[in-house]
N, C-alpha and C positions, 0 to 999 in steps of 0.2 A: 545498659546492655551493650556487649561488647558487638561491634561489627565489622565486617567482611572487607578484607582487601583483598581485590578480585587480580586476574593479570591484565595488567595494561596496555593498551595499544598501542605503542612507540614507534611504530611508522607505517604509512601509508597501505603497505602491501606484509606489514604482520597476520600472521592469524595463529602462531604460538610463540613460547619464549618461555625460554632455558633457566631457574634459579642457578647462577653461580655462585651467590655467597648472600647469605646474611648479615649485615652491618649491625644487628641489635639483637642480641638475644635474648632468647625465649624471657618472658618475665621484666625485660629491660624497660626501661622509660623511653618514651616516643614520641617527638615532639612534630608538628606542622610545620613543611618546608625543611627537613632535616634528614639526610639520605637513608634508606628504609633496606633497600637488597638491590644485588647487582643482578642483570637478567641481561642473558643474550639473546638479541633478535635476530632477523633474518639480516642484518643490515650493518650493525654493530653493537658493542656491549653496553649498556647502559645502566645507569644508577637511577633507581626510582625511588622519589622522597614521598615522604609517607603527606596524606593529606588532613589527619587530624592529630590531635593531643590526645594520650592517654598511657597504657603497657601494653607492651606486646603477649598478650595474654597467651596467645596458642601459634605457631608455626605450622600449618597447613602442608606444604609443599616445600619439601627437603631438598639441599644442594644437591643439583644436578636432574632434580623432576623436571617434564617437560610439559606444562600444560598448554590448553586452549586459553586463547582472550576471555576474559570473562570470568573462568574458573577461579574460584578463593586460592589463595595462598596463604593467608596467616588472619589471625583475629586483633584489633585492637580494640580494647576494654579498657575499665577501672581496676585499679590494686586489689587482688583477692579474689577476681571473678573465675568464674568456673572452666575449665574447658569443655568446649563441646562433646569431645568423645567422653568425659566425665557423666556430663548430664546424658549423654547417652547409653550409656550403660548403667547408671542407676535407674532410666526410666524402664530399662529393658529388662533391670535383676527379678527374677520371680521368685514369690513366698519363700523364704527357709522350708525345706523340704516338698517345697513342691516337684523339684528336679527330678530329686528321687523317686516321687508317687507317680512321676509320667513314663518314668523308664522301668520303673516296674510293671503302670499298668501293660506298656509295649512287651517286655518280654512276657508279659502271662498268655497263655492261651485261650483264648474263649473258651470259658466253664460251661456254657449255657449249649456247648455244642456235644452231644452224644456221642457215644465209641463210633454208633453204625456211620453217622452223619463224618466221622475223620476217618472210618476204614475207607466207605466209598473215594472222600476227596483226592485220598494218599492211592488209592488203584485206579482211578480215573483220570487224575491229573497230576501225573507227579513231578512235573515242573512248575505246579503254580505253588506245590508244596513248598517246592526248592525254594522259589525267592521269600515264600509268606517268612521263611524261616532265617533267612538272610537278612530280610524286614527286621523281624523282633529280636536279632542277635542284639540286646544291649550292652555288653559288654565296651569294647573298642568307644560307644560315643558316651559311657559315664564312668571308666574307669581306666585307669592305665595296669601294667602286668602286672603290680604291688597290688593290686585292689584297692589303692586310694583313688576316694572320688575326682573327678575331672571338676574345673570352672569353666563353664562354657557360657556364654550368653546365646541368647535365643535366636538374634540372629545368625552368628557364626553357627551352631547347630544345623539350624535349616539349610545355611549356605553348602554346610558338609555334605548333608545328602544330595544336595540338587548336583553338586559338582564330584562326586564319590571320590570325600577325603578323609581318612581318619582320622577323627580326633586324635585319639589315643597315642599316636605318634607325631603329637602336633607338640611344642613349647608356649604355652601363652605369651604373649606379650603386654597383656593389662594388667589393671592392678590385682597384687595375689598371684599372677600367674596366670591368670586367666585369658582365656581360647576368644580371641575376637575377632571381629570380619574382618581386619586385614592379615590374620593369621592364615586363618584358610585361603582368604585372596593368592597368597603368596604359597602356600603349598600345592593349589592348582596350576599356577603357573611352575612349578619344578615337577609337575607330574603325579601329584596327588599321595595319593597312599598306593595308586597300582605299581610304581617302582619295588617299594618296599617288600610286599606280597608275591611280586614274580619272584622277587630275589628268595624269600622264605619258600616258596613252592617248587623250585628249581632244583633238580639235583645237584650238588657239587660238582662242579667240573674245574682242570684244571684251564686255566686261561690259557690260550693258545698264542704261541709267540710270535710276538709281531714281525711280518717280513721283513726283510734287508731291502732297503728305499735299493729302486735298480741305480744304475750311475747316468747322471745325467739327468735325471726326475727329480718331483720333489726333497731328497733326501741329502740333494747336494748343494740346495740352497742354503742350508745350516740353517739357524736359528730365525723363526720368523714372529716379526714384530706386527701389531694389530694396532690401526690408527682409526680411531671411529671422528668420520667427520664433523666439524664442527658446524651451527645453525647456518653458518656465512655459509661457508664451502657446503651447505645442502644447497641454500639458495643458488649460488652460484653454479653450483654442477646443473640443478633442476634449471634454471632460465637461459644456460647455454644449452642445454639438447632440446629445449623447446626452440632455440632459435634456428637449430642447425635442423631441426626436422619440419620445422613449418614454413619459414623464410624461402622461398628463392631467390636468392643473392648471386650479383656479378662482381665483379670489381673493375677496377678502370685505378690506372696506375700512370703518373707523367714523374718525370726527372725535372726536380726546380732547381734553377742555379740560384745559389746563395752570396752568390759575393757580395752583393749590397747588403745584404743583412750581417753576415758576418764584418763587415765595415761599420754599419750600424751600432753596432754592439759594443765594436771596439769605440767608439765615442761615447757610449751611455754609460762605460765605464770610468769615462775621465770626471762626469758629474752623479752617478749613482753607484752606490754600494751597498746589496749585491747589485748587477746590472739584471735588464728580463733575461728571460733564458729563452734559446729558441726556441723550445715551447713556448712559451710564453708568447711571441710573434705570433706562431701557428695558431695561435686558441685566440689570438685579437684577430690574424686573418680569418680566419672560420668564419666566427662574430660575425665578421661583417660580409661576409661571405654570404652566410643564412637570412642574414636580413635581408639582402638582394634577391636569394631563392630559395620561399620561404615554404617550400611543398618539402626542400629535405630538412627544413626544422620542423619535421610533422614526423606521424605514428601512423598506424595500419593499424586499427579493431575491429572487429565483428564484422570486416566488409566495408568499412568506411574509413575516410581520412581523416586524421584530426590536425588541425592546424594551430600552431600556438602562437599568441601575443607576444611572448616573450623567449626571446633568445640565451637560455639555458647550457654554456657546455660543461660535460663531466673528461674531467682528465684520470685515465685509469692507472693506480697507484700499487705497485705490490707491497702490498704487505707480507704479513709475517702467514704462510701457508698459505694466501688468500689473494685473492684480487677486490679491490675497493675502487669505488669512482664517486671521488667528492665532485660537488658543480661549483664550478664559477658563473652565479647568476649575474643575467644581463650582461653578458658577454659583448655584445655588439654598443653597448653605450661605454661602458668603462675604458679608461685610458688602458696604455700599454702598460706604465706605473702599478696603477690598479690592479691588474688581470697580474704580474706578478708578485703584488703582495700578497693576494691572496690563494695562489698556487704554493706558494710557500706555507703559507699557517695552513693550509688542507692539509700540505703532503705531511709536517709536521704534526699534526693531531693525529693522521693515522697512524704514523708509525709507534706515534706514543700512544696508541689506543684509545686515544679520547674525541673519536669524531663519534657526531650524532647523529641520527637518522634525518633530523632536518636538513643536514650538509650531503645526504645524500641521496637526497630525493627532487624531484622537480628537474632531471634533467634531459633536453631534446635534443642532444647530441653529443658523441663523444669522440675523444682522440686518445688513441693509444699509441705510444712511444717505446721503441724498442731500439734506438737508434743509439742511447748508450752501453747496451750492451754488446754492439757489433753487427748487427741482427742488418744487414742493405733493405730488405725490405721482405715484407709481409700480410699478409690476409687477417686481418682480425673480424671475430667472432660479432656480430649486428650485435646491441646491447637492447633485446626487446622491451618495448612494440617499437622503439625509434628507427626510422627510416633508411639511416646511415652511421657510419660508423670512418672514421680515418686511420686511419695505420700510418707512423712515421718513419724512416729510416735512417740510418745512420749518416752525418755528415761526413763527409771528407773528399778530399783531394780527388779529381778523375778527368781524364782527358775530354775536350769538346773543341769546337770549332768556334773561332770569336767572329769577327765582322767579316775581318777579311780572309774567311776562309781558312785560319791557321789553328792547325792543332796545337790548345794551349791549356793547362792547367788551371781548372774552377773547383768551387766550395759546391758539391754537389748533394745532392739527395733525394730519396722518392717517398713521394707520397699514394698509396692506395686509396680510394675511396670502395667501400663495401656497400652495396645498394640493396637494398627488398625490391625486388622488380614488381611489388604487388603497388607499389604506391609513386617509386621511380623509375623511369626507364634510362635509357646509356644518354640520351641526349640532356635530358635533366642531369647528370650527373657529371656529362664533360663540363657542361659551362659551369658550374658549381666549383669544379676540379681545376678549371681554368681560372675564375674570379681568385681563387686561394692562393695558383701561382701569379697571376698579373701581382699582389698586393705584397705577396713575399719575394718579388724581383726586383718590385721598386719601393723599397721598403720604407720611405720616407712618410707615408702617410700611416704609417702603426704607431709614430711615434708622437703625432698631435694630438 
C-alpha cells in the first residue's frame, strides 16, 4: 500500500515550504537516501531524500504549491498501484444511469401536488416559487448547450451547488473528461459561473476608453514589472517589522583605531593564504566579548530572559535578493584560523545556494558589515529575539590625535552596537562596546 510523503520540517521556525522542483517523476523509481524534491523554506532551499524504496506512484503537490508541514505531497508505492484520486472516483462513480434518474427526478414536479395546492403556492409566495424553480433547473448540472450529457462526480456536483458554479461551463479534468472537485475548486476561485451570467444578462455596451494616464502619475512609469516574494524575503520582511515594531532599540556607537590590526594582518599574510579578514577579528572579538557579558548573548521572550551556554555569532551575507546569516558556532573558543575558515565556506555556500538550515539556525548574535561597500557607518535592524546586533563600518585612513597630542593619520572605523532596551540597558552595552574595542586595538590576543 502506497504511502504518504508529508512536507517536512527543515528548520526550526518552518511551519510551510514551497515545491520547487521534483527530482523523480511521476511513475519513476525511488530509492532510500536518494534526493526526492527541492522545497523552499523560510531559511533556505532545500533537497529532501525520500525515506523509503519504492515508485513514485502519485505527485500530490505541483511545482510551486505551498503547503503546511505535515500536508502530503506525493505517494510512494509498488509498480502499478493505483492513484488515490483514481480509487476515488471510482469509489464515488454511481450506477450507469442513475445520474440521469436523479436529475430527472429533480427537474419533475411533484405529481402528487394539485392545480389548487400550486395556484395557491404561486399567489402567495412567488419567491419561494422563483428559487423551487432555480432548484430543479437541471439543465446546466447534466448537460452542456449540445445536450450531451455532463461527467460529473458526486462530489464535484455537490461542491457546485454549495459554492454556485456551473457545471455546464466547466472542462473536466478526469478521466473522460470528467467535472471533479478540483475543477469546481478552481472555477470558485475565478468567480464561479456568476461572471459568465452577468456577462450573458448585460446589455452590450461599447467599452469605454480608457483615460490618458495624467503626466507625472502612474502612466509615466512605463511598463511595470511584478516580483512576488520569495519564502526567504517573506521570512525576512515578516522578522524585521516584527523587530522594528516590538524592540525598543538604542544604539551606542565608538571609533576603533585599527592600526594594530591592520599590522596584524599584514604578518598573517606572510604565513597564511587567504589571511582572516577583518571581519573575521570582529567575529573572534565579539566571541570573546560575549563570553565576558553574557546577558547580550541572550534573547527577550514572553517577558523573560534567556541566557545561552554557547556563544553562537551569525555573520549577515547578501545574497542574491535576499539577506542570509549563517553562524559561526562557538565563536568564543575557536581560533582566529578557525572563525576564518569557516566564514569563508558559509559565505561560499550561500552564494552557491547550498547553505542549510542547520548553518542557519542556533545563532545569539550577529554582525553586519557594510564597511565594504563604503557605507562609515550604520544602524542595523536587531536580528529577533537576540539582544543585540553590530554594524560595522568602513575602514580607512582619518585624522586623530596620537600620544603626543599631534594630529596624525590612523586605520579607522566605527562600530554601532543596536540594543533591545527590554533585556540591555546603555551601560550593559558600553562595556561590551568597550571589551570589543580594548581586543581589536591590541590585537595580539585574536591571534592565539
Amino acid at each position: 500500500m502506497a504511502a504518504d510523503v508529508v512536507m517536512p520540517r527543515l528548520s526550526d521556525s518552518m511551519e510551510e515550504g514551497t515545491v520547487l522542483k521534483w527530482l523523480v517523476e511521476e511513475g519513476g523509481q525511488v530509492k532510500r537516501g536518494e534526493p526526492l524534491v527541492e522545497i523552499e523554506t523560510d531559511k533556505a532551499n532545500m533537497t529532501y531524500e525520500a525515506d523509503s524504496d519504492g515508485v513514485l506512484v502519485e505527485i500530490l503537490a505541483k511545482e510551486g504549491d505551498t503547503l503546511p508541514i505535515g500536508e502530503p505531497i506525493a505517494r510512494i508505492g509498488e509498480a502499478g498501484e493505483a492513484k488515490s484520486g483514481d480509487s476515488d472516483e471510482k469509489a464515488d462513480e454511481p450506477e450507469p444511469g442513475a445520474e440521469d434518474q436523479d436529475v430527472e427526478a429533480e427537474a419533475q414536479p411533484a405529481e402528487a401536488d394539485d392545480a389548487h395546492q400550486e395556484s395557491e403556492a404561486d399567489d402567495a409566495e412567488p419567491a419561494k416559487a422563483t428559487a423551487t424553480e432555480e432548484r430543479a433547473a437541471p439543465t446546466p448540472a447534466s448537460s452542456n448547450g449540445d445536450g450531451e450529457r455532463l461527467r460529473v462526480s458526486p462530489v464535484a456536483r455537490r461542491m457546485a451547488g454549495e459554492l454556485g458554479v456551473e457545471l455546464a461551463r466547466l472542462e473536466g479534468s478526469g478521466p473522460g473528461g470528467r467535472i471533479v472537485k478540483a475543477d469546481v475548486e478552481a472555477a470558485a476561485k475565478d468567480g464561479g459561473a456568476s461572471a459568465p451570467e452577468r456577462e450573458a444578462d448585460a446589455p452590450a455596451e461599447a467599452a469605454p476608453a480608457a483615460p490618458e494616464p495624467a503626466r507625472g502619475e502612474a502612466g509615466a512609469k512605463g511598463a511595470v514589472e511584478i516580483h512576488e516574494l520569495t519564502r526567504l524575503q517573506q521570512t525576512v520582511t515578516r522578522r524585521m517589522a516584527e523587530s522594528k515594531a516590538t524592540a525598543p532599540d538604542f544604539s551606542l556607537t565608538v571609533d576603533v583605531d585599527m592600526t594594530g590590526a591592520v599590522e596584524l594582518r599584514k604578518r598573517l599574510k606572510e604565513v597564511s593564504d587567504p589571511a582572516p579578514s577583518y571581519n573575521d577579528m570582529i567575529v573572534k572579538a565579539c566571541g570573546s566579548a560575549l563570553r565576558a557579558h553574557p546577558r547580550v548573548n541572550a534573547s527577550y521572550r514572553d517577558g523573560k530572559f534567556e541566557l545561552y551556554a554557547n556563544v553562537n555569532v551569525g555573520i549577515a551575507v547578501a545574497a542574491q535578493d535576499a539577506l542570509v546569516v549563517p553562524t559561526i558556532f562557538g565563536a568564543d573558543q575557536k581560533s582566529l584560523g578557525a572563525i576564518a575558515a569557516d566564514a569563508r565556506r558559509l559565505i561560499e555556500r550561500v552564494r552557491e545556494r547550498e547553505i542549510t538550515p542547520p548553518e542557519l539556525s542556533g545563532g545569539t548574535f550577529t554582525v553586519s558589515n557594510l564597511g565594504m561597500y563604503g557605507i562609515d557607518r550604520f544602524e542595523a535592524i536587531i536580528n529577533p529575539p537576540q539582544a543585540a546586533i553590530l554594524s560595522v563600518g568602513a575602514l580607512g585612513k582619518r585624522p586623530a590625535a596620537d600620544e603626543r597630542g599631534r594630529v596624525v593619520a590612523r586605520d579607522l572605523l566605527a562600530l554601532t552596537l543596536v540594543c533591545d532596551h527590554r533585556i540591555l540597558y546603555g551601560a550593559d552595552g558600553a562595556e561590551f562596546l568597550a571589551r570589543v574595542r580594548g581586543l581589536l586595538e591590541q590585537p595580539l590576543s585574536l591571534a592565539l
